[in-house]
C-alpha positions, 0 to 999 in steps of 0.5 A: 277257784283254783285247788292249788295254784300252779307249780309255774303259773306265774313263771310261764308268763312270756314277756320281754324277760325273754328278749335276748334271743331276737335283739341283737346289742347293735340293734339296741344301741340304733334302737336306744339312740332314737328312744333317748328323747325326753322320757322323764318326768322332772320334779323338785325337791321339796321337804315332806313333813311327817304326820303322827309317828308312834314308831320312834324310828323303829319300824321297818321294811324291805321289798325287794327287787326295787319300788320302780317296776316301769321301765320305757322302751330304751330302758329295756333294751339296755337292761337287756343289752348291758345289764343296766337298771332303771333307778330303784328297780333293784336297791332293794335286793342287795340288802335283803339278800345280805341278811342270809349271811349278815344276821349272826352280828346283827345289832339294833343299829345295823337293822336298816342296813338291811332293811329299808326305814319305815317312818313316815314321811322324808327328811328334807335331805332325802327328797328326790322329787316332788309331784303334783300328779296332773297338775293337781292342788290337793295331793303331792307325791313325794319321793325319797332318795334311797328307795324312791317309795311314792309318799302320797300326801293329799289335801282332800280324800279324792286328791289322795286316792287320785294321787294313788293310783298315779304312783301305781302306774307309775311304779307297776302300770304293765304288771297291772294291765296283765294281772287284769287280763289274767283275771278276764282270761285274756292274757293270750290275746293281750301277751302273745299265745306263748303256752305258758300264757295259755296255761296261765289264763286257763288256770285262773279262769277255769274257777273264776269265769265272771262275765262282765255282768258278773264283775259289775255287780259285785262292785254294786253288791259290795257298795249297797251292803256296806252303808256309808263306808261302802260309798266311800269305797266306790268314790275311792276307787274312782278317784284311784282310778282316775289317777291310774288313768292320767298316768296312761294318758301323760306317759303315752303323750310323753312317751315314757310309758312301759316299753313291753306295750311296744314289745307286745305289739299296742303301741308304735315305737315311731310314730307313737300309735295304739293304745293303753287302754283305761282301766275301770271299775271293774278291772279292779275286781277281776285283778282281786280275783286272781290275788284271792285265789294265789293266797286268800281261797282256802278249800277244794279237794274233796274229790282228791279226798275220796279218791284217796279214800277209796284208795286206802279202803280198797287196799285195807278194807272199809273200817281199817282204810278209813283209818288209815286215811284219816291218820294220814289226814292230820285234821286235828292232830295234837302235836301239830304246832298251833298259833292260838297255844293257850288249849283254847278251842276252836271247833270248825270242819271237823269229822262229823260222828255220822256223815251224811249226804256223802257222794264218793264217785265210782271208782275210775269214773272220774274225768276232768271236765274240758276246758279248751275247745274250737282250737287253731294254730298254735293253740292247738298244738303239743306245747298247748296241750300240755300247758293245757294239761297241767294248769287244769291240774293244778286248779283242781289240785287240793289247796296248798296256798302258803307262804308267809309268817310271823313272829310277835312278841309280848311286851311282858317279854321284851326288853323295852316292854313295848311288843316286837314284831317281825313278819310279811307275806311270802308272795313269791319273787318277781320283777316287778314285784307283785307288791309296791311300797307306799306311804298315804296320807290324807283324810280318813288315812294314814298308812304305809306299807305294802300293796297288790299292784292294781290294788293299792287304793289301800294299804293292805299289810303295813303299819298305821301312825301307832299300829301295824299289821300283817297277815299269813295265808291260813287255808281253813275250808270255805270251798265245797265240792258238790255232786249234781246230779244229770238229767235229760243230757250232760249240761242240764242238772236236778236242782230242788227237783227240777230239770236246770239247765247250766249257764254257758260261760265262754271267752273266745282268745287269739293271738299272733306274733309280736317281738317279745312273743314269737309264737305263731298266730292261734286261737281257742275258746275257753268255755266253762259251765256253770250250775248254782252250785258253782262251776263244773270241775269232773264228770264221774258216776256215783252209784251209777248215776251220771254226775258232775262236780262242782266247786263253791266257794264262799268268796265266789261273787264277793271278790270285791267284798274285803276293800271295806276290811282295808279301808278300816285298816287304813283308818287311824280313826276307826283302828285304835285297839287290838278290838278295833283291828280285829273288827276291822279284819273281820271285813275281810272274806278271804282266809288270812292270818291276822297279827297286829302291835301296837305300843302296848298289845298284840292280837291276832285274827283268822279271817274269812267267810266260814259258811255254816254247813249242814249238820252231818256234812263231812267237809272233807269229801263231796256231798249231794247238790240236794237242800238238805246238804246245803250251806244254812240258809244259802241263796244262790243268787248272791251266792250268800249264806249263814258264816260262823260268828267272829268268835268262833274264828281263832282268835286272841289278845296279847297271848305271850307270843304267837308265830304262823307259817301257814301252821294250824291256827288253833286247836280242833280248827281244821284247815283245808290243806295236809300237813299239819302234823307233828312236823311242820315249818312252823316249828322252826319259828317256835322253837326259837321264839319260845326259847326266847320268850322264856329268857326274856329281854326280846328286842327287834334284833333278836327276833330278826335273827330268830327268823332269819335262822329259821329262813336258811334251816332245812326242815327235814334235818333240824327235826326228822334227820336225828330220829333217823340216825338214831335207827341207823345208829341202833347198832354199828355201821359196817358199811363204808359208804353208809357211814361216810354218809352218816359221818356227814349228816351228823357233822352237818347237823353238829353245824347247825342244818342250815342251807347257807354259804360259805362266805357271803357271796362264794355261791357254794353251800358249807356242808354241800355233801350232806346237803347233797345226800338228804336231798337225794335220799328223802323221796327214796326214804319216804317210799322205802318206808311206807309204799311196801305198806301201803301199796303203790295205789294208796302211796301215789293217791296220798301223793296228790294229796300231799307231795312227799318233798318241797326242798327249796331246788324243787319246782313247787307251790304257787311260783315254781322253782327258784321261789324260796318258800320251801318245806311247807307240804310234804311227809316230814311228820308221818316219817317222824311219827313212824320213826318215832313209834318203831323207835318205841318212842310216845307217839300222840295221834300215831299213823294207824300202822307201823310202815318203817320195816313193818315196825321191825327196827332192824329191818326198819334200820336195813331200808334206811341204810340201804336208802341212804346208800343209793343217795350217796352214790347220786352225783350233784348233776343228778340230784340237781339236773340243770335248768335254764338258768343253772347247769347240772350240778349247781347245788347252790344255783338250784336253790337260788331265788330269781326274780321272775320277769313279768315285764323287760327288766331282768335281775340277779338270782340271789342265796336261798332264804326261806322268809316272806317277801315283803318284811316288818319290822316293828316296835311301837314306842308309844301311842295315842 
């Protein structure tokens, strides 16, 4: 699985978004006029009564842009022509965007005008439609007025599923077929050979490469091991895909399916030839696949690692290198913000007394194993090699998956004595929405809430008749990095002793031209080898001898494992405690954080399969492929192994609030990821809500604005800028330049350090100067304090490792630029903790060296100053250059969150907010 997903993956995607170029407006009112026959589906309204509903009208969400991610040919091309929407492709985006400037008079009454209401059921006022998909008697999918979310109401447990997976393609059936083509490596054959989709196949696949054997058994594994409940998982997700499948077959007969199959060349825009091909079983396990590796693969690295160690313990020597690396690592360090905060401990993948087994590479010796072979045409070109380039990059980079948080609150601290919570995942923005919004009732089920689109047999975040529930990417290690080693040539391996041939796994792709991809006909093999330690990721020698690393991860094989964790989620009769969620997730392999409320308890879980290693193993670095290193009792086949008990996992119930941000879930609980030091965005949510648990009388408006504070705050001002002022300030600043900017950071920090607008809608940021002036002088200040110390090899090593800066302008994490989520990685906490320790401050778990000016506060005070100075003298076209969407200097359109196209209709670009992209909030009025 990959290390660290693309900065751009999802973004290179080439789709009809990108069809202004070639379709003149002219052209699309002949084309329009000619697709305006009957395309839509009519439906009447009818009243949808509400199952059992704990909420009391006070459970909320919001998705944006809109529910409805299909749009027919002529809806396309009028998005693309005019502007125009199809209904509910954006009513959504509008009220998530207002909060930005709307939360400092939030009041309890005013919640759902920015946020959609979360009761289950319509009112018979607000019916929009009224369905029985496929003729069927048992199930009924009701739409509302303002959203248009499918309510899916069902008599029998298949017409429920069946109903389901209807209102999944409805509302995303080409954003479905392309995540499963990515999942199979195939999206340059299905979308067009466009560099972004070459890269973009070959990041996923390159750490996934299932064959069809592969994915098949997977489906089986899961279904034998899970009794009962595993045969209903295999009967759900038939009947969820036999719905998905009349949708293809009615819209293709009625000829409203999406209109990129026509764009892309499968279907005939005339006389109505091609196919949408059916989805199957399988298909569902290589779109899980790919969701498990953009947020639930935590681990990987090892390599990164060592060449960082190697780095650190040439520049220092062995003992003084190893401590400084271990300084910069943070695994357990005891300022960093925790979820569990009661001192409890949770021990996992820490630095063992004696490592064993270790197998650090030559230096130099590594190479990154080829992944593209036997190119032609455009496959083979400059652009492709450099989508080649950078998505191996990123799949073998350290794992830096974030996003999303939350904030629960215990009734002991409320107003109403019932929990608050406000929390979602940050899963990027696009258009259609990655998620889809639904509410299924029926046997065994009850649930609305939030899904992966392909995926939404389930509810997988969102709220049950007393309950809800949520989950944060948590990153704790379940990947290794293993060094076989070569016999006989480069593609056969020592395993126990004997000479292994590794398993070639190739798929061959070529593409050719299609309206919404021009580019010229190509082709490639993408082709991966395979040893029971998993796939072949570098070449490199240690001590000599040839190697190659390979990375295993436990959820390799076990894709389809977690849909018994969803299904217990979506049952009202199996959850009913904060006991029975946390048994419930406890199913689910991949790394989540897991928060639950009800009326009266709060909990939480970190979930995944944490294998057992082998004592002595460091699971930092990359280990011998030999038994004796080993996961305890791993058998290859299967891919299976002994994993740490539920109660070594952090955990808790009904602490006195709890807050994740892809922060350190517990004390002594390593994560795979750097960072999680003294300074981290999670100290943005606790700061606030501690300050109001320790007042009292929370209520869902306070807890809203908490975040929606948080979400517009910039990291580095709110918690390192006023130690670095107060070096500059040790003594009078004489410089004019230096203390013009200095006067500005401070006003800026007197207003709040917030990244937000004048007015609501002015595109124009108050106290842009100083925004301007951090955003320039961070990576300069990084380097000016610490490569004179730490050598411009250790620097940039570290660098890969953990990047120095992710403002929100900046192209970074899993969605590229313009995506919102921002200051997770980067040096905020080594630059606070060196500030802090030449100020002559306490410092716990300090860097091992001084850097700041060799510890000196005066010159220390020379490098800030004269930092700062080139910072102030940067113009706004500099230190925002411009891009496709903004010119240079638009601070506030280099920060602006866009909806990335993965289909033909486009949508605004909207104000910075840093908060996830699907949201709850909840408060439980009572309870079963």
């Amino acid at each position: 699985m990959p290390r660290r997903t693309s900065r751009t993956a999802l973004d290179r995607l080439r789709t009809p978004g990108r069809l202004t170029g070639f379709l003149k407006s002219a052209s699309i009112c002949v084309l329009i006029a000619g697709l305006l026959s009957p395309l839509a589906q009519t439906a009447s309204a009818a009243e949808a009564a509400a199952p059992n509903d704990y909420c009391g009208g006070q459970c909320s969400d919001i998705l944006p842009p809109g529910e409805n991610g299909n749009a027919t040919l002529a809806q396309v091309l009028l998005n693309q022509a005019f502007g125009t929407q199809p209904d509910h492709a954006e009513d959504q985006l509008g009220p998530y965007a207002n909060l930005a400037k709307g939360y400092p008079t939030l009041t309890n009454s005013t919640i759902n005008t920015f946020f959609n209401d979360a009761s289950f059921g319509v009112a018979s006022d607000q019916v929009a439609s009224t369905l029985s998909p496929a003729g069927r008697t048992d199930v009924t999918i009701v739409r509302d007025k303002k959203t248009g979310v499918p309510h899916i109401t069902g008599t029998t447990r298949y017409g429920t599923e069946f109903g389901a997976g209807y209102a999944a393609a409805q509302d995303r059936l080409w954003l479905m077929d392309v995540f499963r083509h990515v999942g199979r490596g195939q999206l340059t054959t299905f979308a067009g050979g466009a560099p972004s989709n070459q890269g973009l196949e070959q990041q996923f696949w390159r750490n996934a490469p299932y064959s069809e054997a592969d994915l098949q058994a997977q489906i089986d594994n899961a279904v034998a091991n899970n009794g009962a409940r595993g045969q209903q998982a295999l009967a759900d997700a038939n009947a969820y895909l036999a719905g998905i499948n009349s949708y293809i077959d009615t819209s293709d007969s009625g000829r409203y399916f999406p209109g990129e199959y026509v764009l892309t060349g499968h279907k005939d825009s005339i006389t109505n030839a091609g196919t949408i091909e059916h989805f199957k079983l399988t298909d569902l396990v290589a779109l899980a696949s790919v969701i498990g590796a953009l947020f639930g693969s935590g681990g990987g690295g090892e390599v990164n690692n060592a060449i960082s160690l190697m780095a650190a313990q040439e520049q220092y020597g062995v003992t003084k290198g190893t401590e400084v690396w271990e300084s910069f690592r943070e695994r357990n360090d005891p300022e960093a913000v925790l979820t569990v905060h009661n001192g409890e401990s949770f021990p996992y993948a820490a630095k063992p007394a004696n490592a064993q087994g270790e197998a650090l590479p030559d230096a130099g010796s590594v190479t990154t194993e080829p992944l593209v072979y036997d190119t032609s045409g455009t496959g083979a070109d400059q652009s492709a090699s450099a989508a080649s380039a950078t998505a191996t990059a990123n799949a073998l980079t350290s794992a830096k998956r974030g996003m999303s948080n939350a904030l629960v609150v215990s009734g002991k601290y409320t107003a109403s004595g019932h929990p608050v919570a406000v929390f979602g995942p940050q899963t990027g923005y696009f258009a259609p929405q990655l998620l889809m919004l639904q509410e299924i009732q029926g046997p065994g089920i009850s649930a609305r809430g939030a899904s992966f689109a392909g995926l939404s047999m389930y509810v997988e975040l969102g709220r049950g008749q007393d309950y809800a529930w949520s989950a944060t990417t948590s990153g704790q290690d379940i990947i290794d990095t293993y060094a076989v080693e070569l016999c006989q040539d480069d593609y056969h391996y020592l395993y126990h002793g004997t000479c292994t041939a590794m398993e070639k796994i190739e798929q061959k792709n070529s593409w050719a031209p299609t309206t919404a991809d021009s580019t010229a006909a190509g082709s490639y093999t993408m082709r991966v080898w395979r040893t029971k330690y998993g796939p072949v990721e570098y070449r490199a020698t240690v001590d000599g001898k040839k190697v190659a690393y390979t990375t295993l991860r436990s959820s390799y094989l076990h894709e389809a494992d977690s849909i018994i964790g969803f299904q217990m989620l979506n049952d009202p009769d199996y959850v009913k405690s904060p006991q029975t969620f946390q048994s419930a997730v406890q199913h689910i392999n991949y790394t989540f954080n897991w928060f639950y409320a009800d009326s009266t308890h709060t909990a939480y879980y970190n979930s995944g399969n944490n294998p057992v290693r082998a004592s002595g193993v460091d699971a930092e670095f990359p280990v011998w492929a030999q038994s004796a290193y080993e996961w305890k009792n791993w058998a290859p086949a299967t891919n299976t192994a002994d994993y740490t008990p539920a109660s070594a996992h952090p955990n808790s119930i009904d602490q006195d609030y709890y807050i994740s941000w892809n922060n350190k879930q517990a004390k002594d609980y390593a994560t795979a990821s750097w960072g999680d030091g003294s300074v981290h965005r999670g100290n943005l949510l606790e700061d606030r809500v501690k300050k109001l648990v320790a007042a009292g009388g929370v209520t869902r408006t306070a807890l809203v604005k908490a975040m929606a504070d948080a979400s517009l705050a910039d990291l580095r001002a709110e918690d390192v800028l006023p130690d670095l002022l107060k070096v500059i300030n040790s003594s009078t600043v004489t410089d004019s330049t230096a203390a013009a900017a200095v006067s500005k950071l401070q006003a800026w920090l007197t207003a709040g350090g917030k990244r937000t607008e004048t007015s609501a809608g002015s595109k124009k940021y108050a106290d842009a100067d100083a925004i301007r002036i951090l955003d320039a002088w961070w990576p300069l200040l990084a380097k000016g304090i610490f490569e004179p110390g730490l050598g411009t090899d250790l620097y940039t090593a570290l660098q890969a490792n953990l990047p120095v800066d992710e403002s929100p302008s900046a192209a970074h994490g899993p969605t590229g630029a313009h995506a919102g989520s921002s200051f997770q990685y980067g040096w905020w906490s080594y630059v606070d903790k060196d500030v802090r320790a030449v100020l002559g401050e306490s410092v716990q778990g300090p860097l091992a060296d001084k850097y700041c000016g060799g510890g000196s506060l005066t010159t220390c005070r020379d490098t800030l100053i004269s930092t700062l100075k080139t910072a102030a003298g940067k113009t706004a076209a500099q230190v925002y250059p411009g891009d496709t969407l903004c010119s240079a200097g638009d601070q506030w359109c280099a920060d602006s969150i866009v909806q990335r196209t993965l289909g033909g209709i486009k949508h605004y670009n909207i104000s910075w907010q840093n908060r996830p992209t699907f949201q709850q909030v909840v408060e439980f009025t009572s309870h079963r």
